[in-house]
C-alpha positions as CSV (number, residue, x, y, z in Angstrom):
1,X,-26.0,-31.7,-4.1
2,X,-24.9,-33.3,-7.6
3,X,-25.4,-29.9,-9.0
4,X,-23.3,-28.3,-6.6
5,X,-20.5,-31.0,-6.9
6,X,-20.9,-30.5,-10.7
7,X,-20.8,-26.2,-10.2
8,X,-17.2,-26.6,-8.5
9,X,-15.8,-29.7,-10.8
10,X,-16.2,-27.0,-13.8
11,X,-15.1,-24.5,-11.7
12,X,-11.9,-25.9,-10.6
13,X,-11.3,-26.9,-14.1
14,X,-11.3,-23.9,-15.1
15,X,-9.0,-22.2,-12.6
16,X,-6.5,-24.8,-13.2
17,X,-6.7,-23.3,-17.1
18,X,-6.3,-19.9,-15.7
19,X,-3.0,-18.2,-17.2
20,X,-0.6,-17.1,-15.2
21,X,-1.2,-13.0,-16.1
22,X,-4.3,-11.8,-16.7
23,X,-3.4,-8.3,-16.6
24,X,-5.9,-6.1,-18.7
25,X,-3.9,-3.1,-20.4
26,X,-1.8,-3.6,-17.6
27,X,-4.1,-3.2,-14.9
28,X,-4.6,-5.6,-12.0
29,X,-7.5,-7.7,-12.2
30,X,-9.1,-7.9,-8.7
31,X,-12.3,-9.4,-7.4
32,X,-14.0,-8.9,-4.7
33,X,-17.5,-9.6,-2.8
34,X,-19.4,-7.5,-1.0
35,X,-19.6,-3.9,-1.5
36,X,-18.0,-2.8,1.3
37,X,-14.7,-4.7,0.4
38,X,-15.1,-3.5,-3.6
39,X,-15.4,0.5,-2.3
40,X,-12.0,-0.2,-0.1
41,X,-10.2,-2.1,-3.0
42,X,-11.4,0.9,-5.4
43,X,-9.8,3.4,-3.5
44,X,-6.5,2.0,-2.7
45,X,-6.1,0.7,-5.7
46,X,-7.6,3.5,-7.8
47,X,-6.7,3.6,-11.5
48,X,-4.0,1.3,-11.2
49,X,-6.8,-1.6,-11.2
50,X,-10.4,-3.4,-12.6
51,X,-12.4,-4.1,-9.9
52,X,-15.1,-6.3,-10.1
53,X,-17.6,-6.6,-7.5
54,X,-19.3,-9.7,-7.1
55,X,-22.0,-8.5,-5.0
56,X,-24.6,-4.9,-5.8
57,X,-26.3,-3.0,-3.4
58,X,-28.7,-4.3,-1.2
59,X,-27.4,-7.9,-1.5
60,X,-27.3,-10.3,1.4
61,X,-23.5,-11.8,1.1
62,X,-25.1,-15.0,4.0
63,X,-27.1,-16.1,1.0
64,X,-24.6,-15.5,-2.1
65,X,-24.4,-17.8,-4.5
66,X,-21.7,-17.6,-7.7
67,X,-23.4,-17.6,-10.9
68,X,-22.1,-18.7,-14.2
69,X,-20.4,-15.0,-14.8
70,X,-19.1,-14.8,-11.7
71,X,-17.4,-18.1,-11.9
72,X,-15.8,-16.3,-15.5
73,X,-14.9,-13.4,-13.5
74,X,-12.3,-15.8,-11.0
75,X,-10.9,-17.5,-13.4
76,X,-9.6,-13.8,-14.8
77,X,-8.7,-12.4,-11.4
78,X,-5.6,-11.8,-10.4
79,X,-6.6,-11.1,-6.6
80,X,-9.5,-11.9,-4.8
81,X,-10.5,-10.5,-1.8
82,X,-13.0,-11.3,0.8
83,X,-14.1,-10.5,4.2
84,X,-13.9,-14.2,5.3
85,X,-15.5,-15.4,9.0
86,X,-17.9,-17.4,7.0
87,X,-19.8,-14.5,6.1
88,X,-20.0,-15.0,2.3
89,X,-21.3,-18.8,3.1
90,X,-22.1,-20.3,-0.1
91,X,-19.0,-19.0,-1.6
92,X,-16.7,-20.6,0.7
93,X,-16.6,-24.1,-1.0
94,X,-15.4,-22.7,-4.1
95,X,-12.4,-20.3,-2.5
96,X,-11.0,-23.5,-0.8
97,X,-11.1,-25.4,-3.6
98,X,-9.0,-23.1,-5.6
99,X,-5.8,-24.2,-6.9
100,X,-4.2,-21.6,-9.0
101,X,-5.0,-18.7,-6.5
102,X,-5.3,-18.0,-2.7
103,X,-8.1,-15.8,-2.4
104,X,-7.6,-13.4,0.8
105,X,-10.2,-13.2,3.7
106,X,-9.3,-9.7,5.0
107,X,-10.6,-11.0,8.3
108,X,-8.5,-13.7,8.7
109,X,-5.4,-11.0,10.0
110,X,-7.7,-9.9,12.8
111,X,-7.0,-10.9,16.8
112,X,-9.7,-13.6,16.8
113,X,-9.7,-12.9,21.0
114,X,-10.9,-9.1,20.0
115,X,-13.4,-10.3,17.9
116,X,-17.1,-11.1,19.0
117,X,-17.8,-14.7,19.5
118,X,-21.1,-16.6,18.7
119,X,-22.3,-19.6,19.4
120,X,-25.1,-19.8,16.5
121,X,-22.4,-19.2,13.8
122,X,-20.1,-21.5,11.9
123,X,-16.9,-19.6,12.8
124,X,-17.6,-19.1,16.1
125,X,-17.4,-14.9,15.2
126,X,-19.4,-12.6,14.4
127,X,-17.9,-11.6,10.6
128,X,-19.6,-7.8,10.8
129,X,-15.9,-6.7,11.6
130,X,-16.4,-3.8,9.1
131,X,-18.4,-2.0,11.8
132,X,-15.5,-1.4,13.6
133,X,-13.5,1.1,11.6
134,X,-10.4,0.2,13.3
135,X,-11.2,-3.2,11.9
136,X,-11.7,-1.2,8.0
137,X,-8.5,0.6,8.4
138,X,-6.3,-3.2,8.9
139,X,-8.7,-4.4,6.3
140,X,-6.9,-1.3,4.1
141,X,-3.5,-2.1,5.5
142,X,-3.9,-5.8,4.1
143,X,-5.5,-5.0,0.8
144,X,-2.4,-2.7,0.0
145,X,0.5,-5.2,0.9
146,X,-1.8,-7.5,-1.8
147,X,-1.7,-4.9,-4.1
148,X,2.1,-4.1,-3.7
149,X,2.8,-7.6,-3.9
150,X,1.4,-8.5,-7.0
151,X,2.3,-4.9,-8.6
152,X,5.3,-3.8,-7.2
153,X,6.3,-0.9,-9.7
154,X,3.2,1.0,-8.6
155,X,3.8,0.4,-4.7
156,X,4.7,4.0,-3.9
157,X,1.2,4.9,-5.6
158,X,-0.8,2.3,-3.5
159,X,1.0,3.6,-0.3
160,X,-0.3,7.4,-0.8
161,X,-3.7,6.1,-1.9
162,X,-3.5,4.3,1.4
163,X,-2.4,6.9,3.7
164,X,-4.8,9.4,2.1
165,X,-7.5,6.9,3.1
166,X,-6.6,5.8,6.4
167,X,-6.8,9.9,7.2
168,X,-10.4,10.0,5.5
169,X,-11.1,7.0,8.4
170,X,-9.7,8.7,10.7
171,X,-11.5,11.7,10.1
172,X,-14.7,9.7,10.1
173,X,-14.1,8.0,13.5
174,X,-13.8,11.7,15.0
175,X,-17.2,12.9,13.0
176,X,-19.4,9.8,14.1
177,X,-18.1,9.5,17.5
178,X,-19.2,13.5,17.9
179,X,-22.7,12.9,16.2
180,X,-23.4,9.8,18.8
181,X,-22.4,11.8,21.9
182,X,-25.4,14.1,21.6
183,X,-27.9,10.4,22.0
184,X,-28.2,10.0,25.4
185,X,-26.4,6.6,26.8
186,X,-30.2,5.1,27.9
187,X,-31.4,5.9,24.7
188,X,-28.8,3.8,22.5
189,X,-30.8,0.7,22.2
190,X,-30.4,-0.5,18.4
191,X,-33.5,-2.7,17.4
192,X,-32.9,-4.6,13.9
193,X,-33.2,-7.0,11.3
194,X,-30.6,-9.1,12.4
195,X,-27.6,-8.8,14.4
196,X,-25.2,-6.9,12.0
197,X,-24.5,-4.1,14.5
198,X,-22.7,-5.5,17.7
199,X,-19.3,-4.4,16.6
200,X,-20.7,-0.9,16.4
201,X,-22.4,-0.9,19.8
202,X,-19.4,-2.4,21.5
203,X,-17.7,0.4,20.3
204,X,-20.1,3.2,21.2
205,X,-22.5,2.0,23.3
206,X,-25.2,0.5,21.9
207,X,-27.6,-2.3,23.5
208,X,-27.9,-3.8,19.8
209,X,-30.8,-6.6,19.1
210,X,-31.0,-8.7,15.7
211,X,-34.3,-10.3,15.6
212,X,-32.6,-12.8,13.2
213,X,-29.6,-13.6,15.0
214,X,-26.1,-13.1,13.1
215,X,-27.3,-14.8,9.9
216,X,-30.2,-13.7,8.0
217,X,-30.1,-17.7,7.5
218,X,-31.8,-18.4,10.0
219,X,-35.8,-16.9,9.9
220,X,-37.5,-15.4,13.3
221,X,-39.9,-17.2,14.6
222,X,-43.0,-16.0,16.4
223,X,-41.6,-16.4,19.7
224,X,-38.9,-14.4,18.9
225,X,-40.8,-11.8,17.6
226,X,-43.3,-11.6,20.9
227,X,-40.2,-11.5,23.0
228,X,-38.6,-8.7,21.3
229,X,-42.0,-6.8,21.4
230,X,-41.7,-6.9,25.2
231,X,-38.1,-5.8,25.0
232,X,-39.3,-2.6,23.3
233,X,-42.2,-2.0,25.5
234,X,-40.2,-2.9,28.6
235,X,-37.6,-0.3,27.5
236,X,-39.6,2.4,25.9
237,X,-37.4,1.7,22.5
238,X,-38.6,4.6,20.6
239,X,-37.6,3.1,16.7
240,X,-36.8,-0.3,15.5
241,X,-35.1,0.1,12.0
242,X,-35.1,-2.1,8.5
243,X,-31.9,-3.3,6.7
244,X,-31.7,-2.8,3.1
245,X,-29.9,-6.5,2.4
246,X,-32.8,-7.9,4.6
247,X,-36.7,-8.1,3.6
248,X,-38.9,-5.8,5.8
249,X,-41.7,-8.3,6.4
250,X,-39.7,-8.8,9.6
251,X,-39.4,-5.6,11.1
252,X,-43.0,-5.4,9.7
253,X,-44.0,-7.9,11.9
254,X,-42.4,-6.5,15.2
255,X,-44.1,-3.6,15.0
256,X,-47.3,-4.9,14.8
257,X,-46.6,-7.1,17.5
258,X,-45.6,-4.0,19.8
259,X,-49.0,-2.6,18.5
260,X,-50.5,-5.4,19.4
261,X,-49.6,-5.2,22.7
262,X,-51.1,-1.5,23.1
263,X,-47.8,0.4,22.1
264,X,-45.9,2.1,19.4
265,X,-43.0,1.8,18.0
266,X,-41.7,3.8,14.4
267,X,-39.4,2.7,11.7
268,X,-37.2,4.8,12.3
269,X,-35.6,4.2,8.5
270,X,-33.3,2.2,6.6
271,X,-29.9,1.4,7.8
272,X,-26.7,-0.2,5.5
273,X,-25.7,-3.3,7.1
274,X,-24.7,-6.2,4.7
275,X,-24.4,-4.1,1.9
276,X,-24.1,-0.3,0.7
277,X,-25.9,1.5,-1.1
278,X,-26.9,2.1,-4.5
279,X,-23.4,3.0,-6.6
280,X,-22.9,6.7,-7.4
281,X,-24.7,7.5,-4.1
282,X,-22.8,9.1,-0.6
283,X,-24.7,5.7,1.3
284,X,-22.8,3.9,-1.7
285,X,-19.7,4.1,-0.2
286,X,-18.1,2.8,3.2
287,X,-17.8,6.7,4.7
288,X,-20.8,7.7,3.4
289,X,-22.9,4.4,4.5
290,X,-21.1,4.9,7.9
291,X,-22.6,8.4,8.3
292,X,-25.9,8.1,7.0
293,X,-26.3,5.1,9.2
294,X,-25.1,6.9,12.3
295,X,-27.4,10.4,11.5
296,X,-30.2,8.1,10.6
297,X,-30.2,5.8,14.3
298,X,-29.1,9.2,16.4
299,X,-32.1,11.3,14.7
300,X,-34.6,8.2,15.4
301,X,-33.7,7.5,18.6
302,X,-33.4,11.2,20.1
């Protein structure tokens, strides 16, 4: 705990020594912390900012914390965005103690009564929101009223980089929802690590179980896992599926407790959840993670 109190002393210190402009070559500054969030602000911002990502592929944001670069990498941002709901945890002490900016929690402009409530989670929501596109496109909405307010000159730019965007979204919502119609409703049952999905089988579906709950947190214990096991057999669940922010040894686990039980189950692959994918990549961007995760469930499950 003294260590912790000590980490956010310095810190604050040093945001209150923050200048007022940090503007690099005239270029907004802008932090952000999980992937998804960095791939939005990069492409409504474009190259009218410096993004720097906190977070890298297959990063769990529940069990962040800041190091000492990343602390450097505050103090010289000019913006800071975040999905907020308590899903980057360990961050959230520092974000509230900051003086000399207001970090934004994209979620935080969302109608809490359409959000999915929880009772094993600090906020009382689940904070996947990003799996519900409609959720992405006011996430892109906020980030580009941020960006106009700080850099005002460049607005009309930020507005076509958003509206070019939105349409990509829109375009993905009509691709995926086309792809899922050919899995048979009895057949969407969405077996993973932990419970990142549920906005995505509200909207299409899906009976979606985390064996981990919402936050990868909390660990699975071996009731859990027998219980699930039953759940596949009882339901004929074809494939259960890993998480690339989460360790395998879980999913491991459930499989060889379905095996154990005289049944099979497949990994039926890897799915995006927390985090994208590896930068450069199509699964290293929201639309292409979004795709890939859809193809990859529908093909398993079929």
């Amino acid at each position: 705990m003294k260590k912790i109190i000590l980490f956010l002393a310095i810190t604050l210190s040093l945001f209150n020594c923050k200048n007022d402009s940090n503007k690099d070559n005239g270029k907004l500054n802008i932090v952000t912390t999980t992937t998804m969030i960095t791939d939005l602000v990069k492409n409504i911002g474009g190259d009218l900012v410096n993004v720097n990502g906190l977070m890298g592929s297959g990063v769990d944001p529940h069990l962040y914390k800041a190091s000492e670069g990343d602390v450097t990498k505050l103090v010289n941002a000019d913006v800071i965005f975040y999905n907020g709901l308590h899903l980057e945890g360990k961050l959230v002490e520092v974000f509230e103690k900051m003086n000399t900016q207001s970090p934004v929690a994209l979620a935080d402009d969302l109608d809490k009564s359409s959000l999915i409530g929880s009772d094993y989670f600090a906020s009382n929501y689940d904070p996947h929101v990003w799996f519900n596109i409609s959720y992405f496109k006011q996430f892109a909405k906020k980030v580009t009223l941020v960006l106009i307010e700080k850099d005002p000159e460049n607005a009309a730019r930020f507005s076509e980089n958003e509206k070019k965007y939105l349409q990509q979204l829109e375009d993905l919502q009509t691709k995926i929802s086309s792809t899922i119609e050919t899995l048979p409703k009895e057949k969407r049952i969405l077996v993973t690590a932990h419970d990142a999905f549920n906005y995505f089988g509200k909207n299409y579906g899906f009976n979606v179980v985390g064996l981990q709950g919402l936050s990868t947190a909390t660990e699975a214990g071996v009731q859990d896992v027998q219980k699930l096991a039953t759940f596949i057999i009882e339901n004929k669940v074809k494939a259960i599926f890993v998480e690339s922010s989460v360790p395998k040894r879980t999913i491991k686990a459930l499989q060889a407790a379905v095996k154990s039980k005289g049944h099979d189950v497949v990994i039926g692959g890897t799915l995006y959840s927390d985090a994208l994918g590896n930068a450069g990549t199509v699964e290293g961007t929201y639309i292409g993670m979004f795709e890939y995760n859809v193809n990859t469930i529908v093909n398993a499950l079929k």
